[in-house]
C-alpha positions as CSV (number, residue, x, y, z in Angstrom):
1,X,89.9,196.1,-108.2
2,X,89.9,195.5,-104.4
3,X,89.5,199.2,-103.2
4,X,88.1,202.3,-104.2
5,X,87.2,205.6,-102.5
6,X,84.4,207.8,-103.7
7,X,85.7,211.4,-103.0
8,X,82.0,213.9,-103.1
9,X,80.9,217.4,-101.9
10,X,76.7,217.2,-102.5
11,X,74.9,219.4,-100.5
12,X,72.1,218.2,-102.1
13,X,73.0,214.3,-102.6
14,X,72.8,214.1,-106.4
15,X,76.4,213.8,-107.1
16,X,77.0,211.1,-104.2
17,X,73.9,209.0,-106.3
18,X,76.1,209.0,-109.4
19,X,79.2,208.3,-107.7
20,X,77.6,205.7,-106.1
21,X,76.0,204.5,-109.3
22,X,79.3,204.6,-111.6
23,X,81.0,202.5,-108.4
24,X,78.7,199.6,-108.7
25,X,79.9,199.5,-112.1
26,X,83.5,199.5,-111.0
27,X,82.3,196.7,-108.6
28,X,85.1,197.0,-106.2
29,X,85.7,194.6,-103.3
30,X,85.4,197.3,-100.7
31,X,84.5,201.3,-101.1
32,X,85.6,204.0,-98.7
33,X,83.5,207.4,-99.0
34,X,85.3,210.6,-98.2
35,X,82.2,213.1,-97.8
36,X,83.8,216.4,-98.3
37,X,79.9,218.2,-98.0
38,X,80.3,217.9,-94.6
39,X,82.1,220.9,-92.3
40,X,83.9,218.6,-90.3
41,X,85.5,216.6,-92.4
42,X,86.5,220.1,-94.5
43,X,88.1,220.9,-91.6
44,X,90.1,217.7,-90.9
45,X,93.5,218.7,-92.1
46,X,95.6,217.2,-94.8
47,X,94.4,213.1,-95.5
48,X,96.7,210.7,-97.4
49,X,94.1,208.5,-99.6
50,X,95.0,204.8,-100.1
51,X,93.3,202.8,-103.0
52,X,93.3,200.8,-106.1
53,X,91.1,203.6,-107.9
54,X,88.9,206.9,-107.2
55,X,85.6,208.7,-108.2
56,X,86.0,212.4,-107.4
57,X,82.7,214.2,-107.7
58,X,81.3,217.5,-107.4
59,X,78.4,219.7,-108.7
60,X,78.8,222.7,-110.9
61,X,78.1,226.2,-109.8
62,X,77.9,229.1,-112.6
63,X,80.3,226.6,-114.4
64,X,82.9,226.4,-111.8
65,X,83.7,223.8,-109.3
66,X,82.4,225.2,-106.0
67,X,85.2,226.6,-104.1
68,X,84.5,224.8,-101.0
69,X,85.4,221.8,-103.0
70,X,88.1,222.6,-104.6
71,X,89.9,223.8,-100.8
72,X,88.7,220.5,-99.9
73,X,90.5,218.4,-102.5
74,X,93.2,221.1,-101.9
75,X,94.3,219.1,-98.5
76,X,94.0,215.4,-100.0
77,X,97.3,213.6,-100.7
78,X,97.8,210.8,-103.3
79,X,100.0,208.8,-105.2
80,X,99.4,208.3,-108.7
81,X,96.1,207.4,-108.2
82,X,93.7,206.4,-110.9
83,X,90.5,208.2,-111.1
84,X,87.4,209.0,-113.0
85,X,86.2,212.7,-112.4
86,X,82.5,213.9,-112.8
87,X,80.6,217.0,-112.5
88,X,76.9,217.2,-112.1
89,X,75.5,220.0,-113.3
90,X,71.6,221.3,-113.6
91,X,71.1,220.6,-117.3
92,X,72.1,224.0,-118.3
93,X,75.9,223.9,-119.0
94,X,78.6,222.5,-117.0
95,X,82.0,225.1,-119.0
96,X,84.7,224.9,-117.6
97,X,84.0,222.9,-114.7
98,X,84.9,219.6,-115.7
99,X,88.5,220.9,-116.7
100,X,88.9,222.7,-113.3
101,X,87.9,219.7,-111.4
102,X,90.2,217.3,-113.5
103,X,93.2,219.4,-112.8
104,X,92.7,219.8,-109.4
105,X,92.5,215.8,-108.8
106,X,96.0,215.9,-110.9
107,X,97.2,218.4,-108.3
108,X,96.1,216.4,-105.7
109,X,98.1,213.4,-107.2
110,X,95.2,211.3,-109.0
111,X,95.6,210.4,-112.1
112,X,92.7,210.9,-114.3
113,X,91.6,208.3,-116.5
114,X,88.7,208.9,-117.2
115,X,85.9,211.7,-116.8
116,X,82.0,212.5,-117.3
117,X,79.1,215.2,-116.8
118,X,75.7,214.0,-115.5
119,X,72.7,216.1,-115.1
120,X,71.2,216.5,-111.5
121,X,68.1,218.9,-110.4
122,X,69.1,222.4,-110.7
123,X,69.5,224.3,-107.0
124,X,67.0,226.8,-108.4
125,X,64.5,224.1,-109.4
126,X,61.1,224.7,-107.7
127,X,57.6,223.1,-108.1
128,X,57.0,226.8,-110.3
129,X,60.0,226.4,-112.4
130,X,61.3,223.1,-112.4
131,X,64.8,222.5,-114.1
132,X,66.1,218.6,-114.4
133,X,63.4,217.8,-111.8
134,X,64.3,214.8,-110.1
135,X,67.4,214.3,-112.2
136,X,69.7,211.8,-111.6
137,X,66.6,209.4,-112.4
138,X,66.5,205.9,-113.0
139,X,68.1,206.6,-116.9
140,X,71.0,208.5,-115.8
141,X,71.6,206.0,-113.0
142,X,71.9,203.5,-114.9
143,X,74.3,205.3,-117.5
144,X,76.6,205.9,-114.7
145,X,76.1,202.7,-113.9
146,X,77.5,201.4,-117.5
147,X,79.7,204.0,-117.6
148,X,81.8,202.0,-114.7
149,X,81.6,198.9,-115.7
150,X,83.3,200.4,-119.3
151,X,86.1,201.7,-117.4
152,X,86.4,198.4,-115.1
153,X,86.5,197.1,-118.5
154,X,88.8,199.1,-120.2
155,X,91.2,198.8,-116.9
156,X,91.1,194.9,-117.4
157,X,92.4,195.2,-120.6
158,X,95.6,197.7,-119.8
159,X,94.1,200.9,-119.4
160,X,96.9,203.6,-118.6
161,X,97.7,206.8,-118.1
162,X,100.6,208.6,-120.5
163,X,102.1,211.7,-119.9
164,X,102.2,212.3,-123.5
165,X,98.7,212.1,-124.3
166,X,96.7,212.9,-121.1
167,X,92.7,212.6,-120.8
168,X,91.1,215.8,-122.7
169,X,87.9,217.2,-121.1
170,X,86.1,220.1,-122.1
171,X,87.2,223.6,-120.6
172,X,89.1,226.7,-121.0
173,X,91.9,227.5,-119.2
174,X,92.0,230.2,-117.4
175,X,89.0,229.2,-115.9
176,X,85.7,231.8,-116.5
177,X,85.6,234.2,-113.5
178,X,83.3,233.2,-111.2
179,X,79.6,235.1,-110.4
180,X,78.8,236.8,-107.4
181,X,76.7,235.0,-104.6
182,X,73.4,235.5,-105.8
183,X,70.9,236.3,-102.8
184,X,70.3,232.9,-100.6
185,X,67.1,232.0,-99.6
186,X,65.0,233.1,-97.0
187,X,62.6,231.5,-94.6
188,X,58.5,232.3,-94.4
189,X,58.4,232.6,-90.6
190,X,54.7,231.8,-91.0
191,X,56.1,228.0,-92.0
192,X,58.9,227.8,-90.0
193,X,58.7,224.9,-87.2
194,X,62.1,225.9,-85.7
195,X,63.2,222.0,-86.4
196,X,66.9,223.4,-87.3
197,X,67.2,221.3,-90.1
198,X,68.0,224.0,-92.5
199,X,71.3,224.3,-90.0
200,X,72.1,221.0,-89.8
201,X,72.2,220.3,-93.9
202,X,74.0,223.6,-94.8
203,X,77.7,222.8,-95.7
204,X,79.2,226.2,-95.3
205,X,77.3,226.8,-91.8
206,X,75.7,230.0,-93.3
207,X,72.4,229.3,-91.7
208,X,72.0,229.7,-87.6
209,X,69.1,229.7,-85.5
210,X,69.0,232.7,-83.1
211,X,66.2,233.2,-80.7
212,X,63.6,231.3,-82.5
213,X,65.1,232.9,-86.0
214,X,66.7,231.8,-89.0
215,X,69.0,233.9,-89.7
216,X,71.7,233.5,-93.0
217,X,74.8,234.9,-93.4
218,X,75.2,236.2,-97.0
219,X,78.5,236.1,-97.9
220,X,78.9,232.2,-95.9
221,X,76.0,231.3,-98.5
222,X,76.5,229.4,-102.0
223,X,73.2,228.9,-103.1
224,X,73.3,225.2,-103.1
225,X,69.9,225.5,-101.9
226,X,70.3,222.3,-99.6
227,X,68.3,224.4,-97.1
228,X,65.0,224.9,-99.4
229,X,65.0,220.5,-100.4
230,X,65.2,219.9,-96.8
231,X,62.9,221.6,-95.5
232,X,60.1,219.6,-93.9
233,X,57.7,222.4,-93.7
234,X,58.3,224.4,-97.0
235,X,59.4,227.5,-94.9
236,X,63.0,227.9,-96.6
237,X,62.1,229.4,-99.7
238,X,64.4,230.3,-103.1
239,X,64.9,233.9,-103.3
240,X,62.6,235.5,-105.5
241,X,65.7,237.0,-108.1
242,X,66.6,232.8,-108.0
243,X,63.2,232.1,-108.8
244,X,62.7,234.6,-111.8
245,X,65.9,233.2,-113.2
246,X,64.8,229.6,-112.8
247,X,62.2,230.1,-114.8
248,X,64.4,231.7,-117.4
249,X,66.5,228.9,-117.1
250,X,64.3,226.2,-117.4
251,X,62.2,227.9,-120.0
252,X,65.8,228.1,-122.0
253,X,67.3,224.4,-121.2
254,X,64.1,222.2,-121.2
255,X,65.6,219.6,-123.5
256,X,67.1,216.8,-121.8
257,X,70.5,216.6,-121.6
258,X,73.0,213.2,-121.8
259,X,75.7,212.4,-119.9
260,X,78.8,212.8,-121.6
261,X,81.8,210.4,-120.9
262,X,85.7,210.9,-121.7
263,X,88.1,208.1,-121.2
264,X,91.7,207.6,-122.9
């Protein structure tokens, strides 16, 4: 394999470490990354992508593919492709994301060859409630790890793609309707240094800073909480309704959770 792309929205970089992770596996003479978190490479028009093979990555949200994403890989051109899709997804339940995210890479002409969920730290998680804290760890990086060198392994030896008996993921079709926004977080003023960063990180530029004040637009938020981890002084804050349910959440899906890999 001489060249690969890794093809990621992360607003809170755990989807990028397993992508990363499962394309040392692939070990690849040269990687191209295609960051789609970021707003101005969203808004960068339609892009052709040229390579031997892709990793197309995004986190779950509710148990959908973040919209964001999907109008990202919306604009992305390619020609019969192969790829390896993956969801990461805060160790509660992933649904019918990976199916959703898998035929939109088919749309986008990849080929899907093979496919996997990883866990990653929930958005909600907090030092109170943690959920997957500090997930993808060493463990799961080193699964996705292994899990590319199968596929570079399985490629060697003639993997292909059939129209006749495509890769199955998990998923129903039509997809589950997807949740209101819940409430984004807010900043303690009392913490806030007025550094910006919370601005800077945000994918969907929800989060401005007006006269000394952070303000968030509501209906720009997604709750990827990429705002709250990177915050240097603790001021940005998970809603209290987040926070309540995070504790439900973690209190409900405490077991650790496997990756689980598809291939054909």
């Amino acid at each position: 394999m001489k060249s690969l792309h890794l093809i990621y929205f992360s607003p809170t970089g755990t989807t990028r470490k397993v992508l990363e992770a499962i394309g040392r596996g692939l070990a690849a003479e040269q990687i191209e990354r295609l960051d789609l978190t970021s707003r101005e490479t969203r808004a960068g028009g339609i892009r052709e992508i040229k390579a031997d093979f892709a990793i197309i990555g995004t986190p779950v949200y509710t148990g959908r593919v973040p919209l964001y994403a999907v109008e990202a890989l919306q604009s992305i051109r390619a020609e019969n492709i192969p790829a390896i899709v993956v969801v990461v997804y805060g160790n509660r339940a992933y649904e019918d994301a990976l199916l959703e995210l898998t035929d939109t890479a088919k749309n986008a002409g990849f080929t899907p060859v093979a496919a996997a969920s990883f866990v990653g730290e929930h958005s909600f998680s907090t030092d109170a409630a943690p959920i997957a804290r500090g997930r993808p760890d060493r463990e799961d990086l080193e699964e996705a790890r292994a899990f590319g060198e199968m596929v570079r392994d399985r490629i060697g030896k003639g993997l292909s793609h059939h129209e006749d008996a495509p890769l199955e993921v998990p998923g129903n079709f039509p997809y589950r309707d997807r949740n209101p926004s819940p409430p984004p977080p807010h900043t303690d003023a009392g913490y806030c240094m007025k550094c910006g960063r919370c601005a800077d990180v945000c994918p969907t530029a929800a989060i401005t800073l007006k006269d000394e004040t952070v303000v968030t637009e509501t209906t720009k938020c997604i709750s990827c909480c990429a705002c709250v981890k990177n915050c240097p002084s603790g001021a940005r804050r998970v809603d209290p309704v987040l926070a309540e349910r995070a504790k439900k959440i973690g209190a409900a899906c405490s077991d650790r959770k496997k990756p689980e890999l598809f291939t054909l």
